[in-house]
N, C-alpha and C positions, 0 to 999 in steps of 0.2 A: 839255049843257054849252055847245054855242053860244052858248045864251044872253046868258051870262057875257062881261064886258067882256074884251079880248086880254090884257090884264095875269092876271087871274085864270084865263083859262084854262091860259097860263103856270105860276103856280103851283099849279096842280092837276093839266099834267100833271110838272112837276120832283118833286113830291110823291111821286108814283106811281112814277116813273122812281127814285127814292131808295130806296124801300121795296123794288124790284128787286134795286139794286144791292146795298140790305144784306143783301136774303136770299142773293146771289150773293156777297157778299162783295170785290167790287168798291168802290176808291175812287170817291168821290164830289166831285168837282169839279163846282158849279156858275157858269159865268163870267157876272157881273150885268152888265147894258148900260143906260144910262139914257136916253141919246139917241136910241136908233134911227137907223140909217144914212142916213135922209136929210135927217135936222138938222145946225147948225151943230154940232160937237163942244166943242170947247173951252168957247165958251159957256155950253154947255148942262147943263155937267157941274158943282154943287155936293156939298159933304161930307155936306147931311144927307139928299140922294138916296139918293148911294152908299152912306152908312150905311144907310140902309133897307131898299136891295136886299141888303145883305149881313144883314143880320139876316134879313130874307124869306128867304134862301137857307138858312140858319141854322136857321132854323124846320121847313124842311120835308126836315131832315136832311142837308144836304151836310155829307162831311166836310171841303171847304176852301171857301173864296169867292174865287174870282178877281176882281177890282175894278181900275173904270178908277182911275187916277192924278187925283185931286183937285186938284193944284196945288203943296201944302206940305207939310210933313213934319206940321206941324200939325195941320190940315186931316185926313191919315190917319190921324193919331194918334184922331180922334174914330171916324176909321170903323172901327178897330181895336179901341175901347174900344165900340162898340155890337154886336159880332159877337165872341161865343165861340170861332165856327169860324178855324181859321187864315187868316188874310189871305195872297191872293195878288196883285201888283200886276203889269197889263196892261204892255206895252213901250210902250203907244200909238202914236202917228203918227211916220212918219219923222223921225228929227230925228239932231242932232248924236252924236258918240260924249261927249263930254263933258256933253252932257245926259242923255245915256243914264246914264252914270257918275254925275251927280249927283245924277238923281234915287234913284237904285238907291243911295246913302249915304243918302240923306235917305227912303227907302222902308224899310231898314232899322233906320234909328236910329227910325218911327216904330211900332218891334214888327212890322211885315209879318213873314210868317211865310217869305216867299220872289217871285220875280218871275218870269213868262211873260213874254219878249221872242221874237219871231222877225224880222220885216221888219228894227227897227235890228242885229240879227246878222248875218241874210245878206244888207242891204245894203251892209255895215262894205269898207269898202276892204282893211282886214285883221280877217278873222273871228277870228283864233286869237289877236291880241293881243284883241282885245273881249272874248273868252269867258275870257280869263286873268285880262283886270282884273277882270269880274265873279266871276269864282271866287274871287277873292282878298277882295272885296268878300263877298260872299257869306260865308266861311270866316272874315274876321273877320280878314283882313291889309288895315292902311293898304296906299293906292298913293301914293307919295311923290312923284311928279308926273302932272301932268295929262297924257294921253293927247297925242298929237298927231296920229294918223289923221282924215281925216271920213270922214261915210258917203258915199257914192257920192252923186254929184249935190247935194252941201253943198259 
């Protein structure tokens, strides 16, 4: 299996690691990465990537796909429509609570099945209002004003 380029060993071992889980009965989240950590991010990251890696994951039996954040509601709306499996959307890079908030409307409204945030959570100046606006968000209550917390160091 060395052989084999890093991408496909990748999915040969998620493959393998799937077939475990389902005989164990274990969810299966696999989180797709396009960039690799030592490229530029943001750049780096297009819809028909991340659609790819989610369908790859898809294929080799995850029961969700965790996926970076494409940019637009748009944008995921493609990566949602090429992946069967539930969509889950990354928190991404430290940023605003209002970005946080906006994207996580607009990750929602694009069928995401649900979002992984940790860093903009426990960097939030106030964690317990963040995780309320997102639970609200989440559960399908407008927030009738914009946040006014930032995250720590914004």
């Amino acid at each position: 299996m060395n052989e084999l380029p890093e991408d496909a060993r990748h999915v040969v071992h998620n493959a393998a690691l799937s077939l475990e889980c389902e005989w164990l009965g274990v969810v299966r989240i696999i989180e797709t990465m396009i960039c690799g950590r030592e490229l530029a991010r943001e750049e780096e990251i297009n819809a028909d990537s991340v659609a790819m890696a989610a369908r790859t994951a898809y294929e080799v039996r995850c029961d969700m796909a965790k996926v970076e954040w494409p940019g637009t509601a748009e944008l995921l709306a493609r990566v949602v429509e090429a992946c069967p499996a539930p969509i889950l959307v990354a928190g991404g890079s430290l940023t605003s609570v209002a970005d946080v908030l906006a994207m996580t409307r607009d990750a929602l409204g694009a069928r995401a099945a649900g979002l992984v945030i940790g860093r903009n959570i426990v960097e939030a100046t106030d964690r317990a209002a963040l995780v309320r606006d997102l639970s609200l968000l989440v559960h399908g209550t407008p927030i009738t004003a914009e946040p006014s917390q930032p995250v720590a160091g914004h």
